[in-house]
C-alpha positions in Angstrom: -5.8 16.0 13.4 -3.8 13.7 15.4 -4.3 10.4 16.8 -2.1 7.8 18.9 -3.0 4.6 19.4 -6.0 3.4 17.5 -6.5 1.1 14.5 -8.1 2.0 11.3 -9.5 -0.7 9.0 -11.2 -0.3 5.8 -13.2 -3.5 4.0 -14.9 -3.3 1.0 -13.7 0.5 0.3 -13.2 2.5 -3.0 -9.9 4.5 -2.0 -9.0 5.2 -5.4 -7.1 8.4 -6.2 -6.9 8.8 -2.3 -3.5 10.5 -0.9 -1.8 9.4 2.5 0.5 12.2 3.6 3.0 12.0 6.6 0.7 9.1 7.9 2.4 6.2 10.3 1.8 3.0 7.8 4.5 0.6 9.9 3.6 -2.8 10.0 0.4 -1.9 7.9 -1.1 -4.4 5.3 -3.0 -4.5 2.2 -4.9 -8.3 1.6 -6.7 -9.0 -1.9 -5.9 -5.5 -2.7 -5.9 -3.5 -6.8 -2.4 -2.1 -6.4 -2.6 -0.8 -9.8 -1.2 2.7 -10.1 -0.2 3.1 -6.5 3.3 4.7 -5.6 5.1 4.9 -2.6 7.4 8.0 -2.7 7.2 7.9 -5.7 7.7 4.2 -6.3 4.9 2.0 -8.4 4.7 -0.5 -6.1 3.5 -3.0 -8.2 6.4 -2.9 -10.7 8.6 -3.1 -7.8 7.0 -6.1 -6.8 7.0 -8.4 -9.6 10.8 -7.2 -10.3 10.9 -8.8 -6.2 8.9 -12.0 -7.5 11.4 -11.8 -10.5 14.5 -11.6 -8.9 13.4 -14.6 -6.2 12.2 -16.6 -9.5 8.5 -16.9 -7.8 7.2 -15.5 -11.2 
């Protein structure tokens, strides 16, 4: 299925164990999100965070 041009936006969803694949994500944004677990190619994003907050000494 392919789609141009329309939003998607999920409130107050259980997405856990979900899997995104070749989806367009720019300029997407997660708000009082559980990042816990969640990779990004591979990435946990959360650990790559806080080592941002870290280096910027926000944390």
């Amino acid at each position: 299925m392919q789609e141009t041009g329309r939003t998607i936006q999920f409130k107050h969803s259980d997405l856990k164990g979900a899997a995104f694949d070749q989806c367009d994500l720019a300029h997407a944004t997660l708000t009082r999100c559980n990042i816990e677990g969640m990779t990004i190619n591979g990435v946990m994003i959360e650990t790559f965070i806080n080592q941002t907050y870290e280096m910027k000494g926000e944390k």
